[in-house]
VEXGUVEX-759712 format. One line per 8 residues: for each residue z, y negated, x of C-alpha. Coordinates in nm, 4 decimals. Example, Ala and Ser with C-alpha at 12.3 -4.5 7.8 and 13.67 -1.06 7.14 Angstrom:
% residues 2
0.7800,0.4500,1.2300 | 0.7140,0.1060,1.3670 $
//
This chain:
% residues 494
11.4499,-13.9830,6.6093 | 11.2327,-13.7031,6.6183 | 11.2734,-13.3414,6.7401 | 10.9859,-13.2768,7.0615 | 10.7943,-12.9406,6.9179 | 10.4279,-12.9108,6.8527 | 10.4525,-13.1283,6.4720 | 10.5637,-13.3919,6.6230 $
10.2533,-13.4713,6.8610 | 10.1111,-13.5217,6.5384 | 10.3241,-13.7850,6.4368 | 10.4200,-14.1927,6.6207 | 10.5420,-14.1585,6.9309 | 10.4708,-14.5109,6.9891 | 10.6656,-14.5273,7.2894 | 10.5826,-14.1789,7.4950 $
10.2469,-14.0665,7.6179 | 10.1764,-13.7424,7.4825 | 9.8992,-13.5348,7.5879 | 9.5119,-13.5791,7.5385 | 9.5093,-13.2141,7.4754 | 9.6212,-12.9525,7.3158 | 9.8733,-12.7072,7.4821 | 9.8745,-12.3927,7.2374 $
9.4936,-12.3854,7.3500 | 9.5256,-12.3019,7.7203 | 9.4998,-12.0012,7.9268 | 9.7177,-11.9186,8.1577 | 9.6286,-11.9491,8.5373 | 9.9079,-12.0168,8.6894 | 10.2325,-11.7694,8.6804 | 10.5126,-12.0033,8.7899 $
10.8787,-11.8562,8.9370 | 11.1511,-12.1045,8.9165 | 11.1440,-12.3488,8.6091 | 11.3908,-12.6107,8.7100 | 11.3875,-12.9626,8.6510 | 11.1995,-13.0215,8.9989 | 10.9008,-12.7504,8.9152 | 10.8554,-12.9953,8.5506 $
10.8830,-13.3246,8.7711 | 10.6029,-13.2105,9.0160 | 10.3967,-12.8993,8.9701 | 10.3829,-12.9208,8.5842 | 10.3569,-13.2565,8.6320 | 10.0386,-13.2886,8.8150 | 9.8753,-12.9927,8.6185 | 9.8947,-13.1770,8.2998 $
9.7270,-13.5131,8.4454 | 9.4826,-13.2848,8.5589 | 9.4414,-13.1717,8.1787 | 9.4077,-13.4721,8.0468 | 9.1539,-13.5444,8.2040 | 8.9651,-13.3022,7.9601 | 8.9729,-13.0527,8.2558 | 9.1777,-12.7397,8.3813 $
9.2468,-12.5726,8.0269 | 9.2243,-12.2171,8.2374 | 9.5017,-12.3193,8.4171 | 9.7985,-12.3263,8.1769 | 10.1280,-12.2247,8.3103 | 10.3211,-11.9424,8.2250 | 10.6729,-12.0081,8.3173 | 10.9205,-11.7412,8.4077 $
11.2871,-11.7172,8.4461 | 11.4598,-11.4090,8.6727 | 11.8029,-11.4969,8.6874 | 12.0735,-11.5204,8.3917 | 12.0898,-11.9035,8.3109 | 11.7471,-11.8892,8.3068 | 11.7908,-11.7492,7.9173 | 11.9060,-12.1309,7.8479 $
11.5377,-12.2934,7.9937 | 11.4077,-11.9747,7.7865 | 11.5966,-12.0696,7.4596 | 11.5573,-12.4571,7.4776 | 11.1412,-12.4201,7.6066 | 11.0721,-12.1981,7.2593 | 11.2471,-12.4015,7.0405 | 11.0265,-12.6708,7.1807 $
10.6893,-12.4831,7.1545 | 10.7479,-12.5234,7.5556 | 10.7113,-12.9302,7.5331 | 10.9555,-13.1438,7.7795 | 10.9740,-13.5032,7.8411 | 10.9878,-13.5875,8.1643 | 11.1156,-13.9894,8.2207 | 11.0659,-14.1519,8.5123 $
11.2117,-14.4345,8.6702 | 11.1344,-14.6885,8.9320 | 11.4095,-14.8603,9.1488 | 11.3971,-15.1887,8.9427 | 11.5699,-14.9625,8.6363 | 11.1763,-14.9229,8.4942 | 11.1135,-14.6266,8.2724 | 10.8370,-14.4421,8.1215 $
10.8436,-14.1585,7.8805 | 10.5862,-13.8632,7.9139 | 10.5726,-13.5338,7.7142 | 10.4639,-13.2492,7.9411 | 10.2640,-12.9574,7.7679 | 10.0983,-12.7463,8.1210 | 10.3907,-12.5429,8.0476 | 10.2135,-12.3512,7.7316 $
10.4981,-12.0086,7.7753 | 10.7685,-11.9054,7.8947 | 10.9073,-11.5281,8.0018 | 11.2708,-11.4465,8.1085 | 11.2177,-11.1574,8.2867 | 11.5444,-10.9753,8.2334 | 11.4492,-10.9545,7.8438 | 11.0819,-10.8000,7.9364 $
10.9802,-10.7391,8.2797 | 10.6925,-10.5040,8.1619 | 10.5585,-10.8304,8.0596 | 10.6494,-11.0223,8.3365 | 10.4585,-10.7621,8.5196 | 10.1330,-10.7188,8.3286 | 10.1019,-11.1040,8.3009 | 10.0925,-11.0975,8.6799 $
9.8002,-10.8134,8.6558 | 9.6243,-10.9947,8.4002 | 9.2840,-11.1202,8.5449 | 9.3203,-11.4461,8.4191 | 9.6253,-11.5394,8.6169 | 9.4598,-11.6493,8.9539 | 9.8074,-11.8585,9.1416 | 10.1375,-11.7477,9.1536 $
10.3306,-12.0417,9.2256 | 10.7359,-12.0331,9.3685 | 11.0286,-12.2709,9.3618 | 11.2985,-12.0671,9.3926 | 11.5049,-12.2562,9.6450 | 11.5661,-12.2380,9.9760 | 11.8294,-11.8991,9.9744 | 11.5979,-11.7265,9.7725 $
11.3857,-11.5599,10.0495 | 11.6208,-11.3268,10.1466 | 11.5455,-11.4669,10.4953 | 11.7803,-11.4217,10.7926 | 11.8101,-11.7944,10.8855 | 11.8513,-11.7253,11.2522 | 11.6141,-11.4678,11.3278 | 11.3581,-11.6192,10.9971 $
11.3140,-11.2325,10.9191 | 11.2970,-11.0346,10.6185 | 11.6868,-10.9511,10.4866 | 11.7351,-10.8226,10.1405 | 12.0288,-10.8017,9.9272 | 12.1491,-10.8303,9.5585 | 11.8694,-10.7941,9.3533 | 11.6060,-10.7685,9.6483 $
11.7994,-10.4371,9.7703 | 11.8128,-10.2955,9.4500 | 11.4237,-10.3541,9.3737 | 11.3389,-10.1551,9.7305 | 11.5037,-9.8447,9.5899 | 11.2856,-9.5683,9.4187 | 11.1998,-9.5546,9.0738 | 11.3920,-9.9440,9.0292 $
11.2585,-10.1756,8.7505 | 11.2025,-10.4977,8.9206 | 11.4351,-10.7780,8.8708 | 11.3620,-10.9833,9.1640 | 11.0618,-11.2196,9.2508 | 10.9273,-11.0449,9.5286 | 10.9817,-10.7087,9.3316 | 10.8014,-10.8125,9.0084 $
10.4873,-10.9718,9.2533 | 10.4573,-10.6644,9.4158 | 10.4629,-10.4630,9.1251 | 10.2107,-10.7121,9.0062 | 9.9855,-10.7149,9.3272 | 10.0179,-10.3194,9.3287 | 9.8594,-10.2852,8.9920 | 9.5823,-10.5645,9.0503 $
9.4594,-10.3104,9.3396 | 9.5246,-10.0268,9.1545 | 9.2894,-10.1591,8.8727 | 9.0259,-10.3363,9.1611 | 9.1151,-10.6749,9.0134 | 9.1114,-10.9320,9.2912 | 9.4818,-11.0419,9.4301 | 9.5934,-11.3688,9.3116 $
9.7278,-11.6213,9.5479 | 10.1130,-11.6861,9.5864 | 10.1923,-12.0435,9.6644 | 10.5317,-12.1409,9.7740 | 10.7154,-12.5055,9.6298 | 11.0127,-12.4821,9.8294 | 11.1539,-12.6922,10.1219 | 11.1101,-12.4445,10.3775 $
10.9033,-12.5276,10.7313 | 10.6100,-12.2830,10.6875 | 10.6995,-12.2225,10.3698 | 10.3377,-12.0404,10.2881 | 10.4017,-11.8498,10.6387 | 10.7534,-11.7638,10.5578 | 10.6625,-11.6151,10.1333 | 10.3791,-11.4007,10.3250 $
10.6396,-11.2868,10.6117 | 10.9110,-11.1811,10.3442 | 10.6908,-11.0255,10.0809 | 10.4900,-10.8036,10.3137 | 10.7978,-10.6957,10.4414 | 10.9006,-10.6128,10.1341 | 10.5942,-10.4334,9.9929 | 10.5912,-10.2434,10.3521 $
10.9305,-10.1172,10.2386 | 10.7976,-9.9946,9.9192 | 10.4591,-9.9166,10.0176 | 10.2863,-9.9202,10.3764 | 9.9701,-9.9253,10.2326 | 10.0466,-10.1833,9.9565 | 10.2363,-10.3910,10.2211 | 9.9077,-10.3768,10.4833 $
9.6732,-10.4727,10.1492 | 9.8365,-10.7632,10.0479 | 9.8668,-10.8907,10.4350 | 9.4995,-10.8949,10.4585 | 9.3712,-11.0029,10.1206 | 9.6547,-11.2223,9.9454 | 9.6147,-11.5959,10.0862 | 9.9298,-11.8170,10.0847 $
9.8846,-12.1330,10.1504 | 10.1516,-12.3795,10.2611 | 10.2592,-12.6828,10.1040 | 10.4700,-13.0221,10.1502 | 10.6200,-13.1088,9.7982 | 10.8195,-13.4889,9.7516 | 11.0288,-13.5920,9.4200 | 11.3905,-13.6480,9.4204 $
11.4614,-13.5292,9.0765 | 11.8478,-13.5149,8.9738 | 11.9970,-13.2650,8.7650 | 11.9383,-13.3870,8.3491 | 12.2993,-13.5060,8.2432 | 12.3814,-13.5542,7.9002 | 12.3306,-13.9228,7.9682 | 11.9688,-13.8623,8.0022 $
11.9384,-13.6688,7.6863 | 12.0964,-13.9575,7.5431 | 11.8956,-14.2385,7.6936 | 11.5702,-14.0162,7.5950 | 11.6895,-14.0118,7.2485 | 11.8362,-14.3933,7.2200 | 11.4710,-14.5460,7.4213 | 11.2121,-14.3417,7.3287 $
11.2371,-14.1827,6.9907 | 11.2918,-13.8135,7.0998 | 11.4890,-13.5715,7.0367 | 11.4837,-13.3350,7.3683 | 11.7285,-13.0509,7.4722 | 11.6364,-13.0408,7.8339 | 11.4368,-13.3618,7.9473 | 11.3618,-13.4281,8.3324 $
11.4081,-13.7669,8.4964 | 11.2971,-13.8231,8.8324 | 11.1926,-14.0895,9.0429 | 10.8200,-14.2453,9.0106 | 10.7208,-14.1863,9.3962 | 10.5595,-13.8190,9.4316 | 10.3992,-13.6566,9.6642 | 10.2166,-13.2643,9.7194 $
10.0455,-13.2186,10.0423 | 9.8805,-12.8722,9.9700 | 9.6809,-12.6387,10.2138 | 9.3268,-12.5555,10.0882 | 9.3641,-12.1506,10.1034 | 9.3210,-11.9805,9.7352 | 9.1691,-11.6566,9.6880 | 9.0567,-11.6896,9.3495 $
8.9782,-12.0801,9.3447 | 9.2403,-12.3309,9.2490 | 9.2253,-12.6478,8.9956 | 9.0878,-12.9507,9.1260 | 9.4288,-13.1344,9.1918 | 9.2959,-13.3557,9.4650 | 9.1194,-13.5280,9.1206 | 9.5139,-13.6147,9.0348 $
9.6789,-13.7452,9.3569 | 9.7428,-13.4144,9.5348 | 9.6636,-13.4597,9.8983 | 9.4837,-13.1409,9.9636 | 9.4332,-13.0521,10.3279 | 9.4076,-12.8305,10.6261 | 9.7304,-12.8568,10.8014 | 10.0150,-12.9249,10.6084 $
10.2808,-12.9094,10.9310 | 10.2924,-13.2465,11.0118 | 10.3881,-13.3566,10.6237 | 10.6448,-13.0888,10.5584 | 10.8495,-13.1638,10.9217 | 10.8121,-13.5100,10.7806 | 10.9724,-13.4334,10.4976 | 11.2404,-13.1656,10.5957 $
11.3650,-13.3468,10.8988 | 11.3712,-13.7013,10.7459 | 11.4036,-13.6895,10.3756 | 11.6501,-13.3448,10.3502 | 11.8040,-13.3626,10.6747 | 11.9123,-13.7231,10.5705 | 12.0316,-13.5816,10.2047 | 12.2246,-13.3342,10.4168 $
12.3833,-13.6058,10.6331 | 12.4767,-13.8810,10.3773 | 12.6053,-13.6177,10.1639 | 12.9019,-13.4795,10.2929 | 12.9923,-13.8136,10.4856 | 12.9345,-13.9640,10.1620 | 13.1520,-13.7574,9.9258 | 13.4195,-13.7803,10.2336 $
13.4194,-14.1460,10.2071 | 13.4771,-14.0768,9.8060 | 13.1389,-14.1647,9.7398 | 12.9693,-13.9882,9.3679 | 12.5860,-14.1199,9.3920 | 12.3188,-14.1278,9.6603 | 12.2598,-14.4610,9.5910 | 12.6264,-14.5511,9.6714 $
12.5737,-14.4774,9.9835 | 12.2567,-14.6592,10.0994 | 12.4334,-14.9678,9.9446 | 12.6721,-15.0125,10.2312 | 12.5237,-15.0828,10.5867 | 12.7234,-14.8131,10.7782 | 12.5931,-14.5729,10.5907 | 12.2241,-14.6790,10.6369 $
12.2428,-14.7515,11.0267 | 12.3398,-14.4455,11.0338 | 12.0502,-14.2517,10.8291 | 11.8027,-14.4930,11.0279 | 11.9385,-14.4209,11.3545 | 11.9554,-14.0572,11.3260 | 11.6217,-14.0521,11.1575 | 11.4617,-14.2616,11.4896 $
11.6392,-14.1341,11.7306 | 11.6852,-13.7419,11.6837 | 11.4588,-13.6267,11.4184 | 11.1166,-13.8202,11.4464 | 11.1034,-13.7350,11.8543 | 11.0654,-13.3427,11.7270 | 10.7951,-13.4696,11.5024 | 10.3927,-13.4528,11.5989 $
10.1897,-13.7698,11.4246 | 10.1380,-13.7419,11.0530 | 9.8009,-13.8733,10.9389 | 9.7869,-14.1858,10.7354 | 10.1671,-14.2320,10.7495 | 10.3345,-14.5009,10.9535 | 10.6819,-14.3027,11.0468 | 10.8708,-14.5988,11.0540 $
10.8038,-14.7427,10.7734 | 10.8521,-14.4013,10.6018 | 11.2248,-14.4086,10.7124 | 11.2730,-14.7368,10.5422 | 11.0809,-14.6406,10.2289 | 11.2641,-14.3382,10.2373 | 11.6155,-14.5535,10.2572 | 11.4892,-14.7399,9.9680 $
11.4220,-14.4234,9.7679 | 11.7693,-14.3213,9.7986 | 11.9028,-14.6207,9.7241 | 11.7700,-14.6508,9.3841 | 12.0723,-14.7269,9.1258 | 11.7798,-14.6105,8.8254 | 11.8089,-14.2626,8.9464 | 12.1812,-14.1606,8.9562 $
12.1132,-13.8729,9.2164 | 12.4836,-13.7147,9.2789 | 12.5606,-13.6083,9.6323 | 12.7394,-13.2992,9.4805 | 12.3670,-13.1856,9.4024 | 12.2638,-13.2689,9.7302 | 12.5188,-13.0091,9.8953 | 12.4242,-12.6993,9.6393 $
12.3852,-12.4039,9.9006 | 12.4503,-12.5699,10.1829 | 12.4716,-12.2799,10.4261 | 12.0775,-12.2558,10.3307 | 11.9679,-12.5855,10.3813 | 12.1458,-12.7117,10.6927 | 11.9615,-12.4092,10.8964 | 11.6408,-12.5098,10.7748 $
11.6703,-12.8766,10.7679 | 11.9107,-13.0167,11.0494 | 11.9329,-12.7172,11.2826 | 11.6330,-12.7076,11.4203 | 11.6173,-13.1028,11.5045 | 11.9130,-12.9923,11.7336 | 11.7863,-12.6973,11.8627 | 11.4245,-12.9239,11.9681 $
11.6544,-13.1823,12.0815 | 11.8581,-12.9404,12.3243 | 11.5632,-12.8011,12.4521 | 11.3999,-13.1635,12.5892 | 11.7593,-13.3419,12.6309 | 11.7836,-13.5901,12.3515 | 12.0288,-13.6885,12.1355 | 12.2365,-13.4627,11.9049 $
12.5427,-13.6582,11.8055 | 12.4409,-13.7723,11.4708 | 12.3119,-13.4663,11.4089 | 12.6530,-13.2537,11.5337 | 12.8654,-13.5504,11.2983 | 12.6308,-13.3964,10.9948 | 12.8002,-13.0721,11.0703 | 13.1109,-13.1935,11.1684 $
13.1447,-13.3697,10.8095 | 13.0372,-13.0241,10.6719 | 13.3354,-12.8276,10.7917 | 13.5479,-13.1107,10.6691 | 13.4968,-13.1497,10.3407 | 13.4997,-12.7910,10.3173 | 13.8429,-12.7926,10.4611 | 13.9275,-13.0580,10.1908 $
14.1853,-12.9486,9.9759 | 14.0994,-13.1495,9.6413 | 13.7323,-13.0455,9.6814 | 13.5667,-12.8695,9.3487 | 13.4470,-12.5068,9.3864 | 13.1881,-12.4701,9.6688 | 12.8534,-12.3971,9.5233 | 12.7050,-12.1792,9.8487 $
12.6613,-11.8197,9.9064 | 12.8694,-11.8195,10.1954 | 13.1777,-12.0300,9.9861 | 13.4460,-11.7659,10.1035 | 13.3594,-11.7245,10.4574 | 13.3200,-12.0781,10.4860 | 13.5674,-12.2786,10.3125 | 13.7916,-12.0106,10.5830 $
13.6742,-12.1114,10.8949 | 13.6580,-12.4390,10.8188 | 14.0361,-12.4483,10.7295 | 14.0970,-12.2918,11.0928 | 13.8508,-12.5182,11.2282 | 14.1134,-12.7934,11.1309 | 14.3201,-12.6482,11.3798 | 14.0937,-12.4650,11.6327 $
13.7550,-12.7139,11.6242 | 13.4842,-12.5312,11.7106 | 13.5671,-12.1932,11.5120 | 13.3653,-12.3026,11.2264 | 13.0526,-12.2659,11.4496 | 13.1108,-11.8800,11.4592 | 12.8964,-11.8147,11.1971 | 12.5520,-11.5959,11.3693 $
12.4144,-11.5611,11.0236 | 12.4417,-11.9661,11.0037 | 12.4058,-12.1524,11.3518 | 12.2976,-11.8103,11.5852 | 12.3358,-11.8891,11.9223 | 12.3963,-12.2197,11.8739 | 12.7926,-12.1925,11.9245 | 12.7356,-12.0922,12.2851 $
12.5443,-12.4349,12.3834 | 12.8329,-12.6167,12.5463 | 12.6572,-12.9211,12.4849 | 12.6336,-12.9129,12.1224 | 12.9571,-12.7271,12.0605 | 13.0920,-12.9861,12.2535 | 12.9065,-13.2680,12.0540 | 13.0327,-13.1164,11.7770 $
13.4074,-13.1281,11.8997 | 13.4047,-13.4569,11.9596 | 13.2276,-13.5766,11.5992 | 13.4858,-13.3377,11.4357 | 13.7455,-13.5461,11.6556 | 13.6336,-13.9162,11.5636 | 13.5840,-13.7967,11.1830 | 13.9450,-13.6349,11.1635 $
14.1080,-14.0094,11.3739 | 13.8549,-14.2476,11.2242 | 13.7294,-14.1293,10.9123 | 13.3306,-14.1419,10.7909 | 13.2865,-14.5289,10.7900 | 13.4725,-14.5192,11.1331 | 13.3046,-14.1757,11.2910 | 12.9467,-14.3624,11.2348 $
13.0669,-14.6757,11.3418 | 13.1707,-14.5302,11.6370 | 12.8329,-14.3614,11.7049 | 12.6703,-14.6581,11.6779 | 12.8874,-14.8923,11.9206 | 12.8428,-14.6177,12.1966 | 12.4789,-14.6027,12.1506 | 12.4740,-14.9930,12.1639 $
12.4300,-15.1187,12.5286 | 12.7168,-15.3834,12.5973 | 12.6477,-15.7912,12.6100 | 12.6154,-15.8803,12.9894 | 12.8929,-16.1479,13.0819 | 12.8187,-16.4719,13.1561 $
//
């Protein structure tokens, strides 16, 4: 077996594809927030087809890590002269082995942020790119405004050393005007509708705070476009490392293994130019709306809703669950019947068939997605993926019980006794009104910050009611099941 670092790209890999170039020779471009296992699936993913193509060695990624278990992606990157393998695998059990060098350093921000900083002023770096999941916007999910705290907070107050993303890039931006340099362009990867609209609404608030005049500069010259980004990439188990090791030769601390379908759908707004990713499969366009309500309405929304039903039917894997029938009626009828009517047309994509693929996706046994992952910060992702299907469906009179059984199946397994720790910024608050919601249903929709004035629309609190009733007399299987015989007109008699 042999260790992944730069002296072994020298040596047979016979079974990986390593890449055409060589990574300690790049620049970097691109100043990248978040470096997760989805970021090295997709982002650094497509940059390094890009350079291998013989092209793009400008725009090598600098990588950097803000909050404390970033130090491990720190640790495990350097000992690896910043090389990954990234394994992919198709739903027939294929998979290919690929060493990922666009990722040529990495800075944890807590050890340095001077250099964090002056990287960002640097005139080389031209994109500032973001996945730093959905809760970490500081955004008010009700009212989709500005709302600091933690870190944020302590960044706005005078004389602070930044610690948090939006208080390093303005520190960044501030000195790039300072010095005349050109702003670079700050380019959002999360799953957030609008997510270009919504990093430009928080971080000129932000700036504002700090600065008016820094705050009005970087609303009229920074561009950030919005994008729709597509991998389901799992969480790297030791499994992985071991099937990396046992397949393909290598020796890697922190592989990635996703699945092979990807897509970027990417908004063609840079201020100082971009790389030519439309050369490597990124769909690069003008409106990127119709892909990313796509996406967040059928693809999350559907995580959202065969997760907790999933784990309360004592389900582990995604795939699991889009094995057994009741299950995927029940993804396909919520995804036809409530989600795609608040959808405009996407172009090129049949919707239908999307929903199927989509099913298909999920139900890959290769992948091993767990619906625990799936639920991570749930009080984040519910708002922006499911909510406002309900809200759209409220306001022109369609359906909303598969949607209000999603939520339903929330508060439950919440309530659930044997559950593990809640992994949500909201656990305590939470996990206590869904225990009283046991009792009282309906209490766990007093949450403003959560479902705003959502508990006062008697028709979905009392949607909601009645999924929380069905789930608590017939369980999951029995709760969809249920759905699905009402919604089915009955067989005329002979």
């Amino acid at each position: 077996m042999v260790k992944l670092n730069s002296a072994a790209l020298a040596g047979p890999l016979p079974h990986v594809e390593v890449p055409h170039y060589d990574p300690q020779t790049l620049r970097t471009g691109i100043v990248h927030f978040g470096v997760g296992g989805f970021h090295r699936s997709h982002e650094a993913m497509y940059l390094d087809r890009l350079l291998n193509t013989g092209a793009g060695h400008e725009w090598g990624i600098c990588g950097v890590g803000v909050l404390p278990h970033d130090a491990r992606m720190r640790d495990v990157l350097h000992e690896q002269d910043h090389l990954y393998t990234l394994l992919t695998k198709s739903p027939d059990g294929h998979a290919e082995a690929r060493v990922i060098g666009a990722i040529h350093t990495f800075l944890f921000a807590p050890d340095d942020p001077e250099a964090v900083i002056e990287t960002l002023a640097h005139p080389d770096t031209r994109i500032v790119s973001l996945t730093v999941t959905e809760g970490g916007y500081s955004l008010n999910n009700v009212t989709g405004e500005f709302d600091p705290s933690g870190d944020v907070q302590a960044d706005l107050q005078p004389g602070a050393v930044p610690k948090s993303v939006f208080g390093l890039l303005t520190e960044g931006l501030r000195r790039r005007r300072d010095r005349g340099l050109a702003p670079f362009t700050v380019m959002s990867c999360d799953n957030i509708q609008g997510n270009g609209h919504v990093t430009q609404r928080v971080l000129t608030a932000f700036a504002r705070l700090k600065d008016p005049g820094l705050g009005e500069w970087i609303a009229a010259k920074v561009a950030f476009p919005n994008s729709m980004v597509d991998r389901i990439t799992p969480a790297t188990t030791d499994q992985v490392r071991a099937e990396v090791g046992a397949e393909f030769g290598v020796e890697d601390a922190w592989p990635v293994v996703a699945e092979t379908f990807t897509q970027w759908v990417l908004e063609d707004q840079f201020t100082l130019g971009r790389p030519a990713l439309e050369t490597v499969g990124v769909q690069v366009v003008d409106d990127v709306e119709p892909y990313e309500l796509m996406k967040l309405r059928l693809l999350n929304a559907s995580h959202q809703a065969m997760a907790y039903l999933g784990l309360l039917a004592g389900y582990t894997y995604a795939h699991e669950v889009c094995q057994h029938p009741d299950f995927v009626a029940y993804l396909l009828d919520y995804m036809a019947l409530e989600a795609t009517p608040t959808l405009r047309p996407v172009p090129g994509i049949d919707l239908g068939a999307y929903q199927h693929e989509l099913i298909e996706r999920f139900a890959s046994p290769a992948i091993r997605d767990t619906l625990a992952r799936l639920i991570v910060d749930g009080s984040e992702r519910i708002p922006k993926f499911l909510l406002p299907v309900v809200r759209e469906q409220l306001a022109t009179g369609g359906g909303i019980d598969r949607s209000a059984l999603v939520v339903a199946s929330w508060s439950a397994y919440i309530a659930s006794p044997d559950r593990p720790d809640l992994v949500d910024p909201r656990a305590t608050a939470l996990t206590d009104l869904a225990r009283q919601d046991q009792q009282t249903p309906g209490v766990f929709l007093e949450q403003p910050e959560v479902f705003g004035d959502l508990a006062q629309d008697e028709r979905f609190r009392a949607a909601y009611i009645s999924a929380a009733a069905s789930l608590k007399a017939n369980g999951p299987v029995g709760a969809m099941q249920a759905l699905r015989k009402a919604a089915t007109p009955p067989t005329p008699s002979a």
